[in-house]
C-alpha positions as CSV (number, residue, x, y, z in Angstrom):
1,X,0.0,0.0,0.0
2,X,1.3,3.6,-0.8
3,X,-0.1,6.3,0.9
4,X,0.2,10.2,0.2
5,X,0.0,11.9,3.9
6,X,2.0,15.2,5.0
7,X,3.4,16.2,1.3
8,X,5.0,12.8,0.9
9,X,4.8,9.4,-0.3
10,X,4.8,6.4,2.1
11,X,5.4,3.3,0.9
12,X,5.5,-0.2,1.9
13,X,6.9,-0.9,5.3
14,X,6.5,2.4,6.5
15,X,5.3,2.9,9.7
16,X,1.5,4.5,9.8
17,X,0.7,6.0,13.2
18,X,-3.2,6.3,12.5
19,X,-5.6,4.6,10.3
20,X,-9.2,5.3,9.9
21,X,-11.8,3.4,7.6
22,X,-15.1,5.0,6.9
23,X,-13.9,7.0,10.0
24,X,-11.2,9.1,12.1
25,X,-8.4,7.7,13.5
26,X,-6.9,9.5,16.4
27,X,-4.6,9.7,19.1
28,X,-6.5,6.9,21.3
29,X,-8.1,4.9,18.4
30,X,-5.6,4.7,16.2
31,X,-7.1,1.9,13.8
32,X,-10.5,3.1,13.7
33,X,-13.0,0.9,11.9
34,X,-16.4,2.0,11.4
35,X,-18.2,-1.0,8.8
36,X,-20.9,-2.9,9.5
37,X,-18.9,-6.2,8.9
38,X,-15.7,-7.0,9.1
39,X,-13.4,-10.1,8.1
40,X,-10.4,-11.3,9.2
41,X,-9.6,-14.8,7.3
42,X,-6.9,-17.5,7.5
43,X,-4.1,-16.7,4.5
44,X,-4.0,-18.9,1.9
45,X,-2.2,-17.5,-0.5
46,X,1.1,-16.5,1.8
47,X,0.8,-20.0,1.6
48,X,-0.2,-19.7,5.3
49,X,-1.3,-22.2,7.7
50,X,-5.1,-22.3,7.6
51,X,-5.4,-21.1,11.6
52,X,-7.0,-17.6,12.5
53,X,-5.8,-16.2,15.5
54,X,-6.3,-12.5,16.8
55,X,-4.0,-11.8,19.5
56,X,-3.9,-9.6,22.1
57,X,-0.8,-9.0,23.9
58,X,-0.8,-6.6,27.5
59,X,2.6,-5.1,28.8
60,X,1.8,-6.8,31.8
61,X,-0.3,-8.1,35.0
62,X,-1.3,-5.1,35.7
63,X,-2.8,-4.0,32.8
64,X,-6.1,-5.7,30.8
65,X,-5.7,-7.3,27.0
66,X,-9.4,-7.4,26.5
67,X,-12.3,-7.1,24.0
68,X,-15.2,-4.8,25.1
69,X,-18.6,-4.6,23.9
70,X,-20.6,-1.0,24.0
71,X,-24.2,0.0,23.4
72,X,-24.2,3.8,21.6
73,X,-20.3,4.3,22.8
74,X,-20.9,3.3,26.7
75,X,-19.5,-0.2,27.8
76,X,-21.6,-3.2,29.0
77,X,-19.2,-6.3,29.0
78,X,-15.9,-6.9,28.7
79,X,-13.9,-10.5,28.2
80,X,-10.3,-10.6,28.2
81,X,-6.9,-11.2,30.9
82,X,-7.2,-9.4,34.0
83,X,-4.1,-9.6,37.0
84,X,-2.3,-12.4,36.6
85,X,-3.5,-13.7,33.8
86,X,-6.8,-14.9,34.6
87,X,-9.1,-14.9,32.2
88,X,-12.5,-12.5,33.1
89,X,-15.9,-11.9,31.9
90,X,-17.0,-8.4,33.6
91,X,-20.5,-6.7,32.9
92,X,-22.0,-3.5,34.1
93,X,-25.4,-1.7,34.3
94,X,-24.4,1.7,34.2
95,X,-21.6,2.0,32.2
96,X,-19.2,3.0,34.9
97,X,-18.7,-0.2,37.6
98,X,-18.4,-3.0,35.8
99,X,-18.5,-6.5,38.4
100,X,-16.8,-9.5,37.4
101,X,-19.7,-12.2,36.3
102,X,-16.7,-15.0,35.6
103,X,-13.2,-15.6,36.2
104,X,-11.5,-18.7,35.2
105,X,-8.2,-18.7,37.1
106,X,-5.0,-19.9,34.6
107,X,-3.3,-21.7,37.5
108,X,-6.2,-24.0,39.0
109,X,-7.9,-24.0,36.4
110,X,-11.3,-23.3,38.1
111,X,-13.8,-21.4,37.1
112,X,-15.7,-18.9,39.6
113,X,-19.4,-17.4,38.7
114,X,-19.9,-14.4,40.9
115,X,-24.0,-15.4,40.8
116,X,-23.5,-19.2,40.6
117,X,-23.8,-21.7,37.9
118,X,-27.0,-22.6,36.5
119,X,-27.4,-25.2,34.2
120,X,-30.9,-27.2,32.8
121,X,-30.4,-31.1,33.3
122,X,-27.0,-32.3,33.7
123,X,-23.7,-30.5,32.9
124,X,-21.5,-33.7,31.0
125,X,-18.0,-33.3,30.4
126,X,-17.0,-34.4,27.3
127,X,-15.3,-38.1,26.2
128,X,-11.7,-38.6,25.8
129,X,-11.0,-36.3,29.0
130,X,-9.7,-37.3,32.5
131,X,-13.4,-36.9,33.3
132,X,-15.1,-39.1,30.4
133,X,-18.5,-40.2,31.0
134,X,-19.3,-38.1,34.1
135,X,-22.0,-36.0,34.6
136,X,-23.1,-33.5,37.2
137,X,-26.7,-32.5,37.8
138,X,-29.2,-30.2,40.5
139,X,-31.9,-32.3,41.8
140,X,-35.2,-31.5,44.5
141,X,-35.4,-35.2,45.8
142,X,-38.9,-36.4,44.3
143,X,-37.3,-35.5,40.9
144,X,-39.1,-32.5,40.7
145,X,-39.5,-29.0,42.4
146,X,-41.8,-28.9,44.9
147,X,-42.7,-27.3,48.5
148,X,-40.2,-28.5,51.4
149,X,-38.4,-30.8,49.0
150,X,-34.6,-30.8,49.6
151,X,-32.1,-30.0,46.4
152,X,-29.5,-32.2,45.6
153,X,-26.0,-32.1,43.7
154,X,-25.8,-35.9,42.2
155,X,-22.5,-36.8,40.2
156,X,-22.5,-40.2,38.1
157,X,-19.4,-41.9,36.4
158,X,-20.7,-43.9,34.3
159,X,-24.2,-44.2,34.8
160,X,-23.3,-44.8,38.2
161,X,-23.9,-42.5,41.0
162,X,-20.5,-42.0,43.2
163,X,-22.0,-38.6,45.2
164,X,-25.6,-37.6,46.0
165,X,-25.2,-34.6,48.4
166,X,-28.1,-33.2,49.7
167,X,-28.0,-29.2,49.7
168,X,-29.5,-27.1,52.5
């Protein structure tokens, strides 16, 4: 790409410092893109590798490599590496606080929901893992909801059940 910008020509491997399509660039967005669509493929022709990967790289653990999602300019949800690289999904009602609706921690690998998990029928992890055929569901103890009927948390390997705990 050649580009004509400040009385000169700048060709390829030049450095741009802003770029704006359909839009202004500036000092804080400086690729700004303002389309309707927008595709990044795999490269074929380089001859490439057929992968797609966008990447986002932070200076550190103290600072966020994140996608966020707006409404008319004013976020609602964010999803991205926050601290030490744990990976976060925040949200917010207003724009301004945002709360952190799930974290998934890189070195235990567990995943926190601020509100809890809720899942319809059983949550099965899949075959081939260190946790083939199991399955974890919420139960009320006749099977179904129903006044004074106690919840339970039932985990089959399987088919058969190894933990029935009954939740208060």
């Amino acid at each position: 790409m050649i580009i004509f910008a400040a009385g000169q020509w700048t060709g390829p491997n030049m450095s741009i410092p802003e770029v704006g399509v359909n839009t202004q660039a500036d000092s804080t967005n400086r690729l700004a893109v303002k389309l309707d669509t927008v595709l990044f493929s795999h490269g074929n022709v380089t001859p490439g590798t057929g992968d797609m990967r966008v990447v986002i790289n932070r200076n550190d653990t103290t600072r966020s490599g994140a996608f966020m999602w707006q409404t008319n300019y004013q976020a609602q949800a964010e999803w991205g590496l926050e601290g030490p690289d744990d990976l976060t999904l925040k949200v917010t009602d207003d724009g301004a606080s945002s709360q952190s609706a799930m974290r998934v921690f890189c070195v235990t690998v567990a995943v926190h929901c601020a509100a809890g998990l809720t899942a319809q029928g059983a949550l099965v992890c899949p075959s081939g893992s260190d946790y083939s055929n199991l399955s974890m569901g919420f139960s009320h103890g006749s099977g179904s909801p129903g006044a004074g009927e106690p919840r339970q948390l039932r985990i089959r390997r399987n088919g058969v059940e190894s933990l029935a705990h009954r939740l208060e």
